[in-house]
C-alpha positions in Angstrom: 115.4 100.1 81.4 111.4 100.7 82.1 110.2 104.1 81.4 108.9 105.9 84.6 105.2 105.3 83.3 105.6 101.9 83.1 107.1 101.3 86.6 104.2 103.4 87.7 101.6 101.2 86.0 103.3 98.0 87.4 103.2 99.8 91.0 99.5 101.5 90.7 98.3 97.5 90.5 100.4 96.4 92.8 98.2 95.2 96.3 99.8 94.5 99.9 98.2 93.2 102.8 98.2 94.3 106.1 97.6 91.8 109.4 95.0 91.9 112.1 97.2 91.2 114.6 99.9 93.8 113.5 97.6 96.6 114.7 97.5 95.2 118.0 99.6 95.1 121.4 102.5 92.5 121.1 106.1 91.7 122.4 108.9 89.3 123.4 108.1 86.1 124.9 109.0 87.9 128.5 106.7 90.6 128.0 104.0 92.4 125.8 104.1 95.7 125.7 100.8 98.2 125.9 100.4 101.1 123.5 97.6 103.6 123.7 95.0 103.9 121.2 95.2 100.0 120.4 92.5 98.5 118.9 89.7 96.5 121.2 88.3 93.9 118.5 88.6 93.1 114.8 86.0 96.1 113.6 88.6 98.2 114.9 91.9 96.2 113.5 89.8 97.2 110.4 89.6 100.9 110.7 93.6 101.0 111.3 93.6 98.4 108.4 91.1 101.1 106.2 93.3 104.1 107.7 96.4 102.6 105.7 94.9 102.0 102.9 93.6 105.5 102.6 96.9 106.6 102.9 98.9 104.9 100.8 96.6 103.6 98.2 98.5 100.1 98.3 96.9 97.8 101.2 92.8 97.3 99.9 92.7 94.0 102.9 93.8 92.9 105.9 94.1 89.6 107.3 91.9 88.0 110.0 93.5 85.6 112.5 91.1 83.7 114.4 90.2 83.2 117.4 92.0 86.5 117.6 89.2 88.6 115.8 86.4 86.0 116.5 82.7 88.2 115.8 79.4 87.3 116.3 78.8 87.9 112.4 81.7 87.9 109.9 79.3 89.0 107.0 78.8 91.7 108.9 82.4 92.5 109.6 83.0 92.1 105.5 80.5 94.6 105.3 82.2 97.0 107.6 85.2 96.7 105.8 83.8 97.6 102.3 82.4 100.9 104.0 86.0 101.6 105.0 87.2 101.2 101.4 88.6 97.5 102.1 87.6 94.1 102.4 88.8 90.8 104.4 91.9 88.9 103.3 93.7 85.3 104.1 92.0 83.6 107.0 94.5 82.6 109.5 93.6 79.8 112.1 95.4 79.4 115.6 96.1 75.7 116.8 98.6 76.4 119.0 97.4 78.4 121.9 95.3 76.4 123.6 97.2 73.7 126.1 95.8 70.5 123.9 98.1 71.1 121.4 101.2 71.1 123.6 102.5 68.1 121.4 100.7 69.3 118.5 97.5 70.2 116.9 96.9 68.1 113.3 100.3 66.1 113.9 99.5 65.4 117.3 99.0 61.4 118.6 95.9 61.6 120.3 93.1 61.7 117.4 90.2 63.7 119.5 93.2 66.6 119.7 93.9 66.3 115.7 90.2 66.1 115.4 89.4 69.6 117.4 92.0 71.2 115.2 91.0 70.4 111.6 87.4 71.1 112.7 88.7 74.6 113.5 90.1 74.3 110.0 87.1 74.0 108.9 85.4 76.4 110.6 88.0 79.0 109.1 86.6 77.7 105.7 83.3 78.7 107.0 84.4 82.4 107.6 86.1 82.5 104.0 82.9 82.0 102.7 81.0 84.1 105.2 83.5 87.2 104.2 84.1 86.3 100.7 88.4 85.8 101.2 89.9 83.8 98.7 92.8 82.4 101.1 93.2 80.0 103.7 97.0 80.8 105.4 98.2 77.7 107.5 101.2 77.8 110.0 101.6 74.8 112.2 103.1 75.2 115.7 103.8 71.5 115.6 106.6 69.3 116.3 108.9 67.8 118.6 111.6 68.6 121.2 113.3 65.2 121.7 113.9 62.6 119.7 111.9 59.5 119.9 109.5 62.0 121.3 107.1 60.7 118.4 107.8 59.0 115.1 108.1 61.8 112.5 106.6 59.6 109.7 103.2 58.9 111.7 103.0 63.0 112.0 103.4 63.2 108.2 101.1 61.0 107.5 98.7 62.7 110.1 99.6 66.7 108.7 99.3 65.0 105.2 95.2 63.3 106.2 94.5 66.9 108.2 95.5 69.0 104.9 93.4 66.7 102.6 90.1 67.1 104.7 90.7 70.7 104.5 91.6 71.1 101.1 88.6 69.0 99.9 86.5 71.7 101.2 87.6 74.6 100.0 85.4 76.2 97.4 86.4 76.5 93.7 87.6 79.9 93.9 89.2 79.1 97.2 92.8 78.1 98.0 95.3 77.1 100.8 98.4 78.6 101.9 100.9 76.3 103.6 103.7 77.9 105.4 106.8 76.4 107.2 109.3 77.2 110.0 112.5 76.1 110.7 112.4 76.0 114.3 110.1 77.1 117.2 108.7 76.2 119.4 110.0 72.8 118.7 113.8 72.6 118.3 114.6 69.1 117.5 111.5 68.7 114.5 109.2 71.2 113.3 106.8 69.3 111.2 106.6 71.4 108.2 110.6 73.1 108.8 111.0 74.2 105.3 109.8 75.2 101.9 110.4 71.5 100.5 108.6 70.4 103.0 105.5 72.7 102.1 105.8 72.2 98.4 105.7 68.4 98.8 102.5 68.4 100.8 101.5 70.7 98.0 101.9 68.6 95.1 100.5 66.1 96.8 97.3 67.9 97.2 96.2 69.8 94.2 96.0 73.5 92.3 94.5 75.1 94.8 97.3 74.1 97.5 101.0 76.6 97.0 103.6 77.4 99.5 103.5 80.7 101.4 106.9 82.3 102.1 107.8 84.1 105.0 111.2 86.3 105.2 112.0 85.3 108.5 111.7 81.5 109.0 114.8 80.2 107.3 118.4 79.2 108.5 120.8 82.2 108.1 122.6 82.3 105.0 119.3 81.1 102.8 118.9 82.0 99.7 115.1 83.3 99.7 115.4 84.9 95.9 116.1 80.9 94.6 113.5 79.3 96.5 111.2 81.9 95.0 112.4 81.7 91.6 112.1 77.5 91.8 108.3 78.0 93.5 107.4 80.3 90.4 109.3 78.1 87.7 106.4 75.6 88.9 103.4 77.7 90.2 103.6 76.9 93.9 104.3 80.3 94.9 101.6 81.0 96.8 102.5 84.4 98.8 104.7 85.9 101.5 104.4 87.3 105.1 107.2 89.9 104.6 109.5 90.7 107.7 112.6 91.2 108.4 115.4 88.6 110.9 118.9 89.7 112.2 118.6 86.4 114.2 115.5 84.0 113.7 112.1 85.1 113.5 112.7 88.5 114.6 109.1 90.2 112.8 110.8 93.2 112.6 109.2 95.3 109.2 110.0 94.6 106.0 113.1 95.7 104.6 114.6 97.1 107.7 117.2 94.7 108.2 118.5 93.9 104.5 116.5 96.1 102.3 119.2 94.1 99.5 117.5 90.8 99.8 114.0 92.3 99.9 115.5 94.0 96.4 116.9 90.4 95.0 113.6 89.1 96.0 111.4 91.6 94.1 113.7 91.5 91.4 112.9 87.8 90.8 109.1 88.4 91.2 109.3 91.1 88.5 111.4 88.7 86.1 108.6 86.5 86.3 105.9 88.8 86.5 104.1 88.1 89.2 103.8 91.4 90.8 100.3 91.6 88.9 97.3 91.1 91.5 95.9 87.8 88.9 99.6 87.0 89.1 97.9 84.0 91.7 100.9 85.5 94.5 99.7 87.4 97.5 101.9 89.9 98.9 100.7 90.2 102.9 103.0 91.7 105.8 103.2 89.9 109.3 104.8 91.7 111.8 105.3 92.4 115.8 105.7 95.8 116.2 106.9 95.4 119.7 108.6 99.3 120.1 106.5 101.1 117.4 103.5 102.9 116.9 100.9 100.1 115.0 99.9 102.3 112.2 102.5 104.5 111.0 104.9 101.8 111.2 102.7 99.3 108.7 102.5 102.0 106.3 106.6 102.2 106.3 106.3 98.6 105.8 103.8 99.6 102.7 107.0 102.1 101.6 109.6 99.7 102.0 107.7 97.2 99.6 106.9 99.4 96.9 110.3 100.9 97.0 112.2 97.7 96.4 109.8 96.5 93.6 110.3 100.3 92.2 114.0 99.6 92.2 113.4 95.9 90.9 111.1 97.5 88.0 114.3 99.9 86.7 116.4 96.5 86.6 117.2 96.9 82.5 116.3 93.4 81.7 118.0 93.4 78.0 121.5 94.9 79.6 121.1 92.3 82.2 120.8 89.5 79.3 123.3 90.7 77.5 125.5 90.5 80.0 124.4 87.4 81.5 124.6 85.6 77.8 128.3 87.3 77.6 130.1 85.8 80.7 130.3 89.6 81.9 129.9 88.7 85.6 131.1 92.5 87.1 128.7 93.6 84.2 126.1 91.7 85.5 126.0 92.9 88.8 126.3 96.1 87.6 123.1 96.6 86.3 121.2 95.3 89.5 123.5 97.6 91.6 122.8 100.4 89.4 118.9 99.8 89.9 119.3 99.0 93.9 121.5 102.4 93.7 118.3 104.3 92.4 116.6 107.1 94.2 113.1 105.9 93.6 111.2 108.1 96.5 110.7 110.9 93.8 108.8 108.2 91.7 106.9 107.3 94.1 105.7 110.6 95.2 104.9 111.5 91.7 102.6 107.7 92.0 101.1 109.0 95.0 99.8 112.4 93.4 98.5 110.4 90.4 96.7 108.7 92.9 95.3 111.4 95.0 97.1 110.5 98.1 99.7 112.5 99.8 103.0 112.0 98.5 104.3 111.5 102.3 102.1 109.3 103.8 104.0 108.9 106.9 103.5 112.8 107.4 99.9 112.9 106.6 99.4 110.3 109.4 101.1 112.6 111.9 99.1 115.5 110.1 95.9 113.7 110.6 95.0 113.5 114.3 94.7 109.8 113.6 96.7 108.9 116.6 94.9 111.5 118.9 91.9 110.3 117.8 91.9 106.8 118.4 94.4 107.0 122.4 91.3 109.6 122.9 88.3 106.9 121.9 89.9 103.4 122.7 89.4 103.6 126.6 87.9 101.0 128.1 87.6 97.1 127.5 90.4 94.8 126.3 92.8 95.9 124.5 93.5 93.3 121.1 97.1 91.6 121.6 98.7 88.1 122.2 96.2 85.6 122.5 93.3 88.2 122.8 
């Protein structure tokens, strides 16, 4: 087993990213739900951002989804951000919002529509290198309800021509992020359903292309920790959008619905060691919180995170081997259970101190006037949300 110092070492580098869009209003498809205090535009996405860093000493970037926090001068926004301690993350484009891409955006027939989506594409490159982020995160709305509704191997061939542009113009210390879901909004093809999908189109296009995972958009009964462990055995893992699913793609925060799997999951990223920030994996949240206060509810997502990779850091690797290597299957499972079984919340606290944070950063928010502060400034305007 690790010694407390090391787990603490691993944890102190350890970075998680918070989204944009998180921080503002958002719901169930029959209704979004207004908090006070929300934020207005993306400067102010960024103070929440800023405020959870401070606390918890774990989330230095959040994650811009545009059109959603479209500005006048993204250099400028990167500036704000590195006056609030943090900078710009993964650049997220929408194409699926706008009615031309009710039959898709880069998979879709008519070739002006596929042509207005990869030039937004492109123009999301544009802001990477206006903020200085590293990572382009793709999620495709597209597919198909019916079948015969469109041939599915002319909208791989399109998706495959739409990630190529793209990819041939990122920068050199630039890459893309290509996520999947199984279904929604189209429920008879999605166009990239799953992680083979992803890592195909991946291969296909180069280094700088890997698969981004998130918790929520497979069929029930996957098994995320072997997915992950394949993706690292060849270096496609390209990052997650952590959430949690009782059903589908429920967003609900990390590790409230089976902190276990988040556990299993961690313990496979720490086998590998790629909970290192060079590791080349990004760790990002993406979450609705429909019911819950924005910010005090991403840092318990920033808790939940670093307590499962705590508990996957205690895993004693040599017991585990030794087991494994002997057949011992109860033994085995022992030692993970006996890790998952851990208390890690005192570690943790004792991390925080070293870091000059307060050991409860849930607490500290309510102690902060945070909340008060922002309901009592954010009158006024448009509140951020849905589609704003």
């Amino acid at each position: 087993m690790k010694d407390h110092a090391a787990v603490k070492a691993a944890l102190r580098a350890m970075r998680i990213e918070t989204p944009s869009w998180a921080y503002g209003n958002s719901g169930t498809r029959f209704k979004v739900y207004a908090q006070a205090g929300v934020p207005r535009d993306a400067y102010e996405k960024v103070a929440d951002a800023a405020m959870v860093h401070r606390l918890t000493a774990a989330a230095p970037s959040v994650a811009l989804h545009i059109p959603w926090d479209r500005v006048d001068d993204y250099a400028d926004l990167a500036r704000f951000a590195a006056d609030q301690g943090i900078r710009i993350g993964a650049i997220n484009p929408n194409v699926f919002q706008e009615n031309d891409y009710k039959l898709g955006s880069v998979c879709h027939p008519d070739p002006g529509v596929r042509r207005k989506a990869v030039d937004h594409l492109l123009e999301c490159v544009d802001i990477m290198d206006a903020t200085g982020s590293q990572v382009l995160s793709l999620w495709f709305a597209d597919g198909t309800n019916y079948a015969g509704q469109d041939s599915i191997a002319a909208r791989q061939d399109r998706l495959a021509d739409a990630l190529r542009e793209v990819y041939d113009r990122l920068g050199p210390d630039q890459r893309m992020l290509v996520e999947y879901k199984l279904f929604e909004p189209h429920f008879y093809s999605m166009d990239v359903p799953d992680w083979g999908t992803s890592y195909a189109h991946c291969v296909a296009l180069g280094d700088k292309a890997q698969v981004l995972v998130d918790t929520g958009h497979h069929a029930p009964g996957t098994n995320i920790e072997f997915l992950v462990t394949v993706l690292l055995r060849f270096g496609k893992l390209g990052g997650f959008h952590f959430n949690s699913r009782n059903y589908a793609d429920d967003d609900l925060m990390v590790g409230a619905a089976d902190p276990f799997q988040l556990f299993r999951i961690a313990h496979e990223l720490v086998r590998a060691d790629a909970i290192r920030p060079d590791s080349g994996v990004e760790y990002m949240l993406d979450q609705c919180h429909n019911l819950e206060a924005k910010v005090p509810a991403l840092i318990r997502s920033v808790l939940n995170v670093q307590e499962a990779v705590a508990k996957a850091l205690l895993v004693d690797a040599d017991a585990l081997a030794t087991a494994q290597g002997a057949g011992d299957v109860l033994g085995a499972h022992g030692v993970l259970m006996d890790a998952f079984s851990t208390d890690v919340r005192p570690l943790l606290a004792e991390l925080r101190t070293e870091l000059g944070v307060d050991s409860d950063p849930i607490a500290a928010y309510h102690a902060s006037g945070y909340q008060q502060q922002i309901e009592a400034a954010r009158t006024g305007g448009q509140q951020a949300g849905w589609g704003a």
